[in-house]
One Martini backbone bead per residue (centre of mass of N, CA, C, O) as a GRO file, in nm:
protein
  376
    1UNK     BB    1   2.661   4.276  -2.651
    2UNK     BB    2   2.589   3.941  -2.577
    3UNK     BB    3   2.417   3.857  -2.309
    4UNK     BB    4   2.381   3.654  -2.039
    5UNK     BB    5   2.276   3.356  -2.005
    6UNK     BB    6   2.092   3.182  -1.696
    7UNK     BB    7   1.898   2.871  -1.676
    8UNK     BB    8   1.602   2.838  -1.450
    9UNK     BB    9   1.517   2.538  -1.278
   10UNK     BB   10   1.289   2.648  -1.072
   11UNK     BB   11   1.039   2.788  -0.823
   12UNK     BB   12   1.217   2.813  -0.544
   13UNK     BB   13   1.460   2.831  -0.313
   14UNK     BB   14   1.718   2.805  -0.538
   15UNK     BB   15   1.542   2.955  -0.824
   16UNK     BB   16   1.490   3.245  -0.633
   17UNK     BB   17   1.786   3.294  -0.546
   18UNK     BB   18   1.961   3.322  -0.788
   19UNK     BB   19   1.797   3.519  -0.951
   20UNK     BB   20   1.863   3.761  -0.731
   21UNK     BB   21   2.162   3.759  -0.738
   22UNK     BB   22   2.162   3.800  -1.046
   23UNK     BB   23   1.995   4.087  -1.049
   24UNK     BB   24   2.114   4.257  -0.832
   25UNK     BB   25   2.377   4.305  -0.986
   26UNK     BB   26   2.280   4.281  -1.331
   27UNK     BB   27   2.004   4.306  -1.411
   28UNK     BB   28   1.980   4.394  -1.744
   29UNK     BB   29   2.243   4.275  -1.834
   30UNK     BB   30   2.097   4.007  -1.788
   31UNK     BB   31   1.954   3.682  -1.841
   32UNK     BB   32   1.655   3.538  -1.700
   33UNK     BB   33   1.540   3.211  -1.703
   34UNK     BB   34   1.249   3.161  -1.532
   35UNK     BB   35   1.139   2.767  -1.504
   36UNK     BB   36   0.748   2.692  -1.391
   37UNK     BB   37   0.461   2.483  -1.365
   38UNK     BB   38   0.391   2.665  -1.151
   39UNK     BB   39   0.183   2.984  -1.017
   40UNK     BB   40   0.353   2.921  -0.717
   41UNK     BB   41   0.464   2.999  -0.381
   42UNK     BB   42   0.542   2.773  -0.086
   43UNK     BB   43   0.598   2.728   0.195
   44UNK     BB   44   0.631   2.473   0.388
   45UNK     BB   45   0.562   2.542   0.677
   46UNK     BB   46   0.279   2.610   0.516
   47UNK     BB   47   0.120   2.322   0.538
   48UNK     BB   48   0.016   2.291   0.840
   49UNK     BB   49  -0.164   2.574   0.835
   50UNK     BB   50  -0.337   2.463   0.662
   51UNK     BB   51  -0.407   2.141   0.771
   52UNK     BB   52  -0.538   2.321   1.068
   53UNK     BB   53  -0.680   2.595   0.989
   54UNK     BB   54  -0.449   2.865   1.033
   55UNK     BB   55  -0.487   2.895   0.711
   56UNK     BB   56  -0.521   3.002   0.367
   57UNK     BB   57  -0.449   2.919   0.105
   58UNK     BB   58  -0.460   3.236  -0.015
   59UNK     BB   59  -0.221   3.319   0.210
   60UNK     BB   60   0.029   3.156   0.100
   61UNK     BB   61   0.054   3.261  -0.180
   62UNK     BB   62   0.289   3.297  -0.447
   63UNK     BB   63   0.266   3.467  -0.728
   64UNK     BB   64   0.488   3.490  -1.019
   65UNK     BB   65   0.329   3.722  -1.117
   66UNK     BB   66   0.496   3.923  -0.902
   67UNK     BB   67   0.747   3.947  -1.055
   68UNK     BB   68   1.029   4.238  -1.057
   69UNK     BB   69   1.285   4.137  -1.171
   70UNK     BB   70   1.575   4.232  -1.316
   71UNK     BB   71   1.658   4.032  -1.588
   72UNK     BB   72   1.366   3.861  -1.553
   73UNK     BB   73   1.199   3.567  -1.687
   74UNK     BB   74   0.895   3.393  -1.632
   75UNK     BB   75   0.816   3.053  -1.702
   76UNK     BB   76   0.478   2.878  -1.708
   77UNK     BB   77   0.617   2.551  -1.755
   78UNK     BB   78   0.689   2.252  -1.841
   79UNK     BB   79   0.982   2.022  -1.826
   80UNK     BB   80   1.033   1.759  -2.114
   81UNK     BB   81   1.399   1.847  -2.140
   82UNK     BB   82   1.758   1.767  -2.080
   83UNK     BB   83   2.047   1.893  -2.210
   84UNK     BB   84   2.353   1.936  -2.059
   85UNK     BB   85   2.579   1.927  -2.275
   86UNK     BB   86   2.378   2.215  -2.434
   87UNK     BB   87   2.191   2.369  -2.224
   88UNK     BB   88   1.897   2.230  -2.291
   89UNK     BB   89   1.559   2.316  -2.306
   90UNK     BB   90   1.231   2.165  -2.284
   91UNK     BB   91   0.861   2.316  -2.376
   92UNK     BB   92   0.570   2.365  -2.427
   93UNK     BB   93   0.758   2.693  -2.489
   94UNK     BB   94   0.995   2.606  -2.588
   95UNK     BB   95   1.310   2.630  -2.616
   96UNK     BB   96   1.616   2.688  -2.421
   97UNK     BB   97   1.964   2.832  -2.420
   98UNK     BB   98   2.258   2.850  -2.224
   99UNK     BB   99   2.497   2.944  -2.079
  100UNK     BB  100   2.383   2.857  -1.807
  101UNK     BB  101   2.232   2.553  -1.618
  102UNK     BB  102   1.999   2.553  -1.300
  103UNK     BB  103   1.866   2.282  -1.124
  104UNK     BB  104   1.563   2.351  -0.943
  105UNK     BB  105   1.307   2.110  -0.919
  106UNK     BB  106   1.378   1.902  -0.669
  107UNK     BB  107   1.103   1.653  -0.583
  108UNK     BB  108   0.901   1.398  -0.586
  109UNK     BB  109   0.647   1.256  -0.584
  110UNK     BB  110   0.545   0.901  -0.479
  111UNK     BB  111   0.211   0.754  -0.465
  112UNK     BB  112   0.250   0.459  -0.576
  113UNK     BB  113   0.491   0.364  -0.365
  114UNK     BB  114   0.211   0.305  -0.123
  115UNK     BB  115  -0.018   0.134  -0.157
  116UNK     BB  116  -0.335   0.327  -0.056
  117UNK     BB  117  -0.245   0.630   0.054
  118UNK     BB  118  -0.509   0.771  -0.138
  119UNK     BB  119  -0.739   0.569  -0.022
  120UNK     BB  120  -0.692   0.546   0.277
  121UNK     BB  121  -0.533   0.851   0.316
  122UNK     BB  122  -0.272   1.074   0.377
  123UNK     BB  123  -0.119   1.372   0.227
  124UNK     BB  124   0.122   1.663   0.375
  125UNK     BB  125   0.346   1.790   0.148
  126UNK     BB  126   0.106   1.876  -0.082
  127UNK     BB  127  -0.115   2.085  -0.134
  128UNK     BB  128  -0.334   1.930  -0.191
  129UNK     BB  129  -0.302   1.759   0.080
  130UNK     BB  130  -0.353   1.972   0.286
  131UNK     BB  131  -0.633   2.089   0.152
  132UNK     BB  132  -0.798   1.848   0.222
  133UNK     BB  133  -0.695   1.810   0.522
  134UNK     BB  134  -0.871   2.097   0.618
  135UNK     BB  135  -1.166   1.872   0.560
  136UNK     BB  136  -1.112   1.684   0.768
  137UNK     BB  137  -1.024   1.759   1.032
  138UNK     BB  138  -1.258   1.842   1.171
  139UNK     BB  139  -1.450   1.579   1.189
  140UNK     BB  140  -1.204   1.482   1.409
  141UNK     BB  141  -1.301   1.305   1.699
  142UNK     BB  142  -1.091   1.074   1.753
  143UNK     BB  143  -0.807   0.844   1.773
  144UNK     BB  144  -0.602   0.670   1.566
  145UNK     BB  145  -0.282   0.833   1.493
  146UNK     BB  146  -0.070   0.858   1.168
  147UNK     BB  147   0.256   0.917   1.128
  148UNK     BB  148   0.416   0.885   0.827
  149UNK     BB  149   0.737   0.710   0.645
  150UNK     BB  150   0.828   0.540   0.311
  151UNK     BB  151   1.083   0.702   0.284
  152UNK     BB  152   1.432   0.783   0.203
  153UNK     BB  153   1.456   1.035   0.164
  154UNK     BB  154   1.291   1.358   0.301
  155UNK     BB  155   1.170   1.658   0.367
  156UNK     BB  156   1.212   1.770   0.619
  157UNK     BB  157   1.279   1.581   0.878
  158UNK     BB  158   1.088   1.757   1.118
  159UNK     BB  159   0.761   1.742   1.003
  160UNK     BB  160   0.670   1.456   1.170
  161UNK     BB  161   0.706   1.615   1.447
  162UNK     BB  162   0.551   1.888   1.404
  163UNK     BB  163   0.268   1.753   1.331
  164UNK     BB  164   0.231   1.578   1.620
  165UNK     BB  165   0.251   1.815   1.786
  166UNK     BB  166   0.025   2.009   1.648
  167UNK     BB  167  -0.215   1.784   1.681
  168UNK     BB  168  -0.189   1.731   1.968
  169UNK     BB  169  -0.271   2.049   2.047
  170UNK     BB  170  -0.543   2.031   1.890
  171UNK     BB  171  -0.671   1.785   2.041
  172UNK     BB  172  -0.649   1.951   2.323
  173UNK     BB  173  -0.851   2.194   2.227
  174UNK     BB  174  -1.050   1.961   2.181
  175UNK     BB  175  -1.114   1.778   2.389
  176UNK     BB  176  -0.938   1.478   2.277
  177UNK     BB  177  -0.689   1.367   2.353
  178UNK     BB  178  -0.843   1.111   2.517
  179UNK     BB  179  -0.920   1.002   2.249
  180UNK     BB  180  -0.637   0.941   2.150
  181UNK     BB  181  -0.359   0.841   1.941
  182UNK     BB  182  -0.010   0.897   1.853
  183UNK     BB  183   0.181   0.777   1.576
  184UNK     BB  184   0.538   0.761   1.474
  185UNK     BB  185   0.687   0.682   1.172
  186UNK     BB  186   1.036   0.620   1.105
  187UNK     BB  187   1.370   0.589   0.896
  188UNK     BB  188   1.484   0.656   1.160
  189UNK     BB  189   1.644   0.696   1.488
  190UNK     BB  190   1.568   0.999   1.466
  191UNK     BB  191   1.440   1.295   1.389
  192UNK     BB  192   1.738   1.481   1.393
  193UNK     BB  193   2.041   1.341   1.344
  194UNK     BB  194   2.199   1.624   1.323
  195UNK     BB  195   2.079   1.694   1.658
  196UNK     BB  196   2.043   1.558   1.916
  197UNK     BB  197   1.953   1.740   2.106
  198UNK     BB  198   1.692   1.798   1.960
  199UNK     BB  199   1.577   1.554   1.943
  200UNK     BB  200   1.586   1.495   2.274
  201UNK     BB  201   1.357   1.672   2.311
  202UNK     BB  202   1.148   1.560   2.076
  203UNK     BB  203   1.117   1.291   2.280
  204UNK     BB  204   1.013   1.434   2.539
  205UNK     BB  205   0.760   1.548   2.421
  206UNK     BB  206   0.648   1.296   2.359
  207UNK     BB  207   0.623   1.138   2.622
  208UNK     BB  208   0.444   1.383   2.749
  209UNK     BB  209   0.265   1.355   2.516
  210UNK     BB  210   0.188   1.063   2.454
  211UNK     BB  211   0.361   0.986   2.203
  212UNK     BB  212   0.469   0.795   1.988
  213UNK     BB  213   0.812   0.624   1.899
  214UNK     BB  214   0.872   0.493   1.554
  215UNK     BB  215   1.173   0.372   1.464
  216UNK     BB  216   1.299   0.198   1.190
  217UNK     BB  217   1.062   0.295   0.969
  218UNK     BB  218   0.841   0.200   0.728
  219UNK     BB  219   0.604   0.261   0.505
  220UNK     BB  220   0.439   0.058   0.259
  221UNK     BB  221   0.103  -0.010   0.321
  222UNK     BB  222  -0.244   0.059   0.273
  223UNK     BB  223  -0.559  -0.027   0.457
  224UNK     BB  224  -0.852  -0.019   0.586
  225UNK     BB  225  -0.739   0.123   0.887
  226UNK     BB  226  -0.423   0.003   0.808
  227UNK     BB  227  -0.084  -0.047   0.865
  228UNK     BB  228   0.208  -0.109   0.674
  229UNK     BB  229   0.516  -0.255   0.757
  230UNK     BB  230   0.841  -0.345   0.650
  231UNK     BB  231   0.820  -0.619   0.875
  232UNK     BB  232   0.501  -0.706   0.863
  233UNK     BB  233   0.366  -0.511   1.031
  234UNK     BB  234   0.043  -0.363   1.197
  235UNK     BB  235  -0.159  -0.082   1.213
  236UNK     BB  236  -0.426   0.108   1.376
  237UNK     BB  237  -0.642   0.391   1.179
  238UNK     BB  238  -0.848   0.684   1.186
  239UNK     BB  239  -0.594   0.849   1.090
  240UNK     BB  240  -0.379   0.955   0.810
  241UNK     BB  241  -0.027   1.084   0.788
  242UNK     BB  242   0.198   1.145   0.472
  243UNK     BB  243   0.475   1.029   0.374
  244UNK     BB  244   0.591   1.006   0.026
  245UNK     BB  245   0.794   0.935  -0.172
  246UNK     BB  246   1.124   1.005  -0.275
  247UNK     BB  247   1.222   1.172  -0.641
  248UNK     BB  248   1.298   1.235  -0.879
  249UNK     BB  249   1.284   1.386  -1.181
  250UNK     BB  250   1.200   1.259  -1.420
  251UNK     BB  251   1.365   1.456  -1.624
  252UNK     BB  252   1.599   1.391  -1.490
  253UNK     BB  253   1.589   1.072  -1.493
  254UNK     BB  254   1.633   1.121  -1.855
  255UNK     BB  255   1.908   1.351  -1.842
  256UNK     BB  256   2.190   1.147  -1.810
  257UNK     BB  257   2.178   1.109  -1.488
  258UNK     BB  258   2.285   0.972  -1.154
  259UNK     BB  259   2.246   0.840  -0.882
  260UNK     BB  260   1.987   0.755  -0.860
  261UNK     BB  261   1.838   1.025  -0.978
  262UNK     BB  262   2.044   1.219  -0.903
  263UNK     BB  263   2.244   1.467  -0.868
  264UNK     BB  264   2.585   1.497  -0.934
  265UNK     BB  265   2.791   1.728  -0.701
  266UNK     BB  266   3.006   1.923  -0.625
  267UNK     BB  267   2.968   1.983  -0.265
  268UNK     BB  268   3.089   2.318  -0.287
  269UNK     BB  269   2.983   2.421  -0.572
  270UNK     BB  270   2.708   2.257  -0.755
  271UNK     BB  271   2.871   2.079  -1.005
  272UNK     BB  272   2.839   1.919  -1.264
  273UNK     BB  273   2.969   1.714  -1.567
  274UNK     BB  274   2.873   1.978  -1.698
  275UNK     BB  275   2.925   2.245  -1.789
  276UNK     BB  276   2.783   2.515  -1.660
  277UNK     BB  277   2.618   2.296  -1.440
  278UNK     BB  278   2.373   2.323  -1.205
  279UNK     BB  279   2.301   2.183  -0.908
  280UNK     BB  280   2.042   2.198  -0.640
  281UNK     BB  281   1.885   2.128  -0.414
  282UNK     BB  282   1.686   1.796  -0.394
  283UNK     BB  283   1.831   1.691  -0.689
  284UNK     BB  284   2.100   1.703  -0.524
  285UNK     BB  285   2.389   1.514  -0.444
  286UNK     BB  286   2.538   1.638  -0.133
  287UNK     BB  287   2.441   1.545   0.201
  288UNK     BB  288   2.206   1.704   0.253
  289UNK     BB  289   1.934   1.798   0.337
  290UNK     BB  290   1.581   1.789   0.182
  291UNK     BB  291   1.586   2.171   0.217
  292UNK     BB  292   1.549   2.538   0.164
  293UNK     BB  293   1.780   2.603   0.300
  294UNK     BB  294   2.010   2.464   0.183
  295UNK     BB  295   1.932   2.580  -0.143
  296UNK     BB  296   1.977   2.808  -0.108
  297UNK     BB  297   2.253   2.859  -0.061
  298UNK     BB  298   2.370   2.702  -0.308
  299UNK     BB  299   2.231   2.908  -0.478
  300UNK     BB  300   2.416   3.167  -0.399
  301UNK     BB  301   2.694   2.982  -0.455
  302UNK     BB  302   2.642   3.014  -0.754
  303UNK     BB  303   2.569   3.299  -0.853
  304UNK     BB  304   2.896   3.381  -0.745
  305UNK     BB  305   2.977   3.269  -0.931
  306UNK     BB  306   2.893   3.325  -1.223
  307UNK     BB  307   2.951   3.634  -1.195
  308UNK     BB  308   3.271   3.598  -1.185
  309UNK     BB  309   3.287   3.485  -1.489
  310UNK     BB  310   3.097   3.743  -1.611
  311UNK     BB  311   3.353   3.938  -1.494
  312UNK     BB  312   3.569   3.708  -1.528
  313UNK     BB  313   3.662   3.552  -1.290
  314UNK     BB  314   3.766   3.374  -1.028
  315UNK     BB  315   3.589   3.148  -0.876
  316UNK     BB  316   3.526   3.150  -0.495
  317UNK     BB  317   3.285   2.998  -0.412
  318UNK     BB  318   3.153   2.790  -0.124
  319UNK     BB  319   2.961   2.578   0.021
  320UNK     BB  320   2.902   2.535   0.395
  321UNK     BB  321   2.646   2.352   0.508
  322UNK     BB  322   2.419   2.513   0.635
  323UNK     BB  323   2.123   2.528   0.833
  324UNK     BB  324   1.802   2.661   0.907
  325UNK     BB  325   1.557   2.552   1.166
  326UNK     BB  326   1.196   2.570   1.222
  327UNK     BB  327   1.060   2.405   1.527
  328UNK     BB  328   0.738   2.282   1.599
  329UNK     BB  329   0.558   2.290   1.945
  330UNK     BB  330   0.317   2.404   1.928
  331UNK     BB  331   0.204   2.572   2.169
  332UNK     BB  332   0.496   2.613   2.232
  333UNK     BB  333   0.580   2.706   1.961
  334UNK     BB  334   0.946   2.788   1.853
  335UNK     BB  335   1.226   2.660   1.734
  336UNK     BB  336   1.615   2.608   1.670
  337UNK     BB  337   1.828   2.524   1.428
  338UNK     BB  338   2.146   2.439   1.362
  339UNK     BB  339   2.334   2.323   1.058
  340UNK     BB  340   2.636   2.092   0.995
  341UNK     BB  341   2.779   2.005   0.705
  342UNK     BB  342   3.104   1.855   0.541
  343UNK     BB  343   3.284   1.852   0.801
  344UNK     BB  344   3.202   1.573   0.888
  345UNK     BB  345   3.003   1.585   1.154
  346UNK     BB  346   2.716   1.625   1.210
  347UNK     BB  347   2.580   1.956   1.337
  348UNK     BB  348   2.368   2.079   1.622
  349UNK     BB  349   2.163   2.355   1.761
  350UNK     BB  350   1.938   2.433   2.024
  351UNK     BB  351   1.665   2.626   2.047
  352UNK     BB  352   1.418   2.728   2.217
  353UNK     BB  353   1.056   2.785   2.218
  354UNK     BB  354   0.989   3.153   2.163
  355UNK     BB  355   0.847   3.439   2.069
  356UNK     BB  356   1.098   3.516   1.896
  357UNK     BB  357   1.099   3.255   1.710
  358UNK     BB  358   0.856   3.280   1.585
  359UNK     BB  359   0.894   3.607   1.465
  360UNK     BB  360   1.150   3.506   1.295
  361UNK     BB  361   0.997   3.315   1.083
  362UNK     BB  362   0.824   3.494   0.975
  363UNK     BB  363   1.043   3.675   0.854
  364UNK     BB  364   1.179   3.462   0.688
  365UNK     BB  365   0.927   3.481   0.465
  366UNK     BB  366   0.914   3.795   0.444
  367UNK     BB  367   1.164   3.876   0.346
  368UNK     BB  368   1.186   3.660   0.107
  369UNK     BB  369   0.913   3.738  -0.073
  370UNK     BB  370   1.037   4.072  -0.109
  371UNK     BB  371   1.297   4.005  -0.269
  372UNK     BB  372   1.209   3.768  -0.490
  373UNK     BB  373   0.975   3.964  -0.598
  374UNK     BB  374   1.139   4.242  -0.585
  375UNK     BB  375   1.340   4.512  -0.604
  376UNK     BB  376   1.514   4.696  -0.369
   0.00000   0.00000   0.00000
């Protein structure tokens, strides 16, 4: 009997979650190709600590070539066409053709689409961003820092606002915080629309700490010095931290889906219009921010249907919307939020920052290390 086989682009939060859960299960009965250009996964929430100085790039990378999973195969390539109808894709390394194919291909980042962001700031998204700033900012020593946001959607909400906290914490360690201003500029009108509470915490901690907050604003173009805004409006600063725009990837926009280029998916699903095709966290249009805690649920809810439908039966699991939040506040440690989507207004509850949840993320990020990359 010929293996059922399910084509896994990206080796993300998404893509390296279904590929577990459909190990778990079915080991060497199935056949999982999991196909990712990068060499390694880094945490989103390590990318802060890299950019720091609080830890080595070299201590945050897992290279994919240490997956031990029983009936995956990883493949190293860059996928440069996907033809949905056909459930086929095209890499550098020959085309797979899958009966199911899952895309976790992610977000793309536009560096293009904020003329100036590279020659004049600095952005803290891609890890070789946060690797060249982990060179910068030793050297700086106080002046006017912003912290700006180009576009909306964009990955993990509440990344530059702690950003913020934990640069503040960096200057005030470094005595030189009173000789420097922080200003964050976001799209949006709270940190973190979905959770007033949590906002309106990281608003006081503003406050006490004299960051500025300019809401409902983005990063147009930088120049020499000085950042333009949406408004027409102009700030003076002598570091930039960038969020820069976010869009699909290419091959995802070139491959036949809608909605402004995110694939359209069934929000309880995350099934496309096209048989056995799923689509899971940033490239796919779900209605939830793009976060990897989101993906990995969505992800391990198409693996559970998968399953289902491998051993014959009914699928019935739905996404739930579902989704935790580890929230840096600098020196005061972690806090966290639990936020959910989906059924009506969405909402948040915030739990205040404790030695118990900074240990709570580490093991978050060790946990599922153990388990994505070895068979337990």
């Amino acid at each position: 009997m010929t293996k059922p086989r399910v084509v896994i682009l990206g080796a993300g939060f998404g893509g390296l979650e279904a590929a577990t859960t459909l190990s778990e299960t079915l080991g060497e009965a199935i056949e999982i190709v999991l196909i990712d250009s990068g060499a390694h996964f880094v945490f989103g929430f390590a990318k802060l600590d890299v950019m720091l100085g609080r830890v080595q790039p070299e201590e945050v990378r897992n290279t994919y070539d240490r997956i031990r999973l029983p009936g995956v195969r990883f493949v190293n390539t860059e996928v440069t066409a996907i033809d949905p109808s056909e459930r086929r894709v095209t890499t550098a390394e020959g085309e797979f053709t899958g009966d199911y194919l899952v895309i976790a291909l992610g977000a793309e980042l536009d560096f293009a689409a904020t003329p100036g962001l590279l020659e004049h700031g600095n952005e803290f998204y891609s890890v070789a961003g946060v690797e060249r700033l982990s060179e910068v900012i030793p050297s700086f020593t106080g002046g006017n820092v912003i912290i700006g946001v180009s576009g909306a959607p964009f990955k993990c909400p509440p990344a530059p606002s702690e950003a913020a906290l934990m640069f503040d914490s960096h200057l005030r360690n470094l005595d030189v915080r009173a000789d420097s201003s922080i200003k964050v500029v976001l799209p949006l009108p709270v940190p973190i629309p979905p959770s007033p509470e949590a906002s309106q915490q990281i608003l006081r901690r503003f406050t006490d700490r004299g960051i500025d907050f300019i809401p409902n604003r983005r990063v147009q173009a930088l120049a020499p010095g000085q950042v333009l805004l949406d408004d027409g409006s102009t700030l003076p600063f002598d570091l930039y931290l960038g969020v820069p725009v976010h869009q699909a990837p290419r091959v995802v926009r070139e491959a036949g889906f809608s909605a402004e280029g995110w694939i359209p998916v069934d929000s309880r699903t995350m099934a496309t219009d096209f048989p056995n095709v799923y689509a899971v966290g940033d490239c796919a249009s779900v209605g939830t921010p793009k976060a990897g805690v989101f993906a990995e649920r969505q992800a391990k809810a198409v693996a559970l249907n998968i399953l289902a439908e491998v051993r014959g039966e009914k699928p019935s699991v739905q996404y739930d919307g579902w989704g935790t939040c580890y929230i840096e506040f600098g020196d005061e440690g972690v806090a966290r939020v639990d936020v959910h989507f989906l059924d009506g207004t969405p909402t948040g509850e915030l739990q205040e920052p404790t030695p118990e949840l900074t240990a709570e993320k580490a093991n978050f990020g060790t946990n599922r290390i153990a388990r994505w990359f070895s068979a337990g």
